[in-house]
C-alpha positions as CSV (number, residue, x, y, z in Angstrom):
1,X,24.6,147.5,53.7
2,X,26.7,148.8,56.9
3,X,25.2,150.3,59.3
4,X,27.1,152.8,62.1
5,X,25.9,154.2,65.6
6,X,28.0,157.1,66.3
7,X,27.7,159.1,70.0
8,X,28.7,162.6,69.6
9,X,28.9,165.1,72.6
10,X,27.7,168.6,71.0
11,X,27.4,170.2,74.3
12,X,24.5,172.2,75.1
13,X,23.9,172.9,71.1
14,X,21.8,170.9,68.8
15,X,23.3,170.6,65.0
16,X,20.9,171.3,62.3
17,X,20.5,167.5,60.5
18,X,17.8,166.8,58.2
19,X,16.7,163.7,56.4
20,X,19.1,162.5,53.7
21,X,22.2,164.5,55.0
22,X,25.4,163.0,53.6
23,X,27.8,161.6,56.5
24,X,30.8,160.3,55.9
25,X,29.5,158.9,52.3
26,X,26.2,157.3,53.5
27,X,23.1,158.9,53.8
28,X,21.3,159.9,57.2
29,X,18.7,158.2,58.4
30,X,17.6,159.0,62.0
31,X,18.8,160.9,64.6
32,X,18.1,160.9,68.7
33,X,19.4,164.2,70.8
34,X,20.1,162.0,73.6
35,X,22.0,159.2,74.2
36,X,20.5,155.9,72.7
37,X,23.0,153.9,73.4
38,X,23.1,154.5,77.2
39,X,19.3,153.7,77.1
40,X,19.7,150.8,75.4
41,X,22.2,149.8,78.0
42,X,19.8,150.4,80.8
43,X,17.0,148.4,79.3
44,X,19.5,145.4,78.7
45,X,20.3,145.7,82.7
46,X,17.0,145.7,83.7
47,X,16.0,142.9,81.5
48,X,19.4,140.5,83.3
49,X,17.6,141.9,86.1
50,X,14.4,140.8,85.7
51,X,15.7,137.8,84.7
52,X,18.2,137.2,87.6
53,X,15.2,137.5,90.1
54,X,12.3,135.7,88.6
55,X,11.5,131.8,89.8
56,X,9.9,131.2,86.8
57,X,12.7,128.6,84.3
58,X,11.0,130.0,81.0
59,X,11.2,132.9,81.8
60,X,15.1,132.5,82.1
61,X,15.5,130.9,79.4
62,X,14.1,133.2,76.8
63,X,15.2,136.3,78.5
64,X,18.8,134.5,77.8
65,X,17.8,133.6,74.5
66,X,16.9,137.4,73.7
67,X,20.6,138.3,74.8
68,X,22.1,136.1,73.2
């Protein structure tokens, strides 16, 4: 199974999507009215950042280990 994130700008209207909506050929399965991917984005930069100031090594290491 494929999975796709798309980001699509619909200004200040919401669409009307419900549960099992047919996209493309693949069913819907969720859907966030905001911008997931720029949060996710965020978190990841404030997880490097965390990680880039702590002076504990484990800490480092599986913070890295998470990214990667």
């Amino acid at each position: 199974m494929s999975i796709y994130t798309y980001v699509v700008e619909h200004g200040i209207k919401s669409p009307t999507v419900g549960a099992n909506d047919i996209i493309n050929g693949g069913k819907l399965q969720s859907v966030m009215f905001d911008d997931g991917l720029a949060k996710l984005k965020a978190l990841e930069d404030f997880v490097k950042e965390i990680r880039d100031t702590t002076t504990c090594n484990q800490t480092k290491y599986a913070i890295d280990d998470f990214l990667n």
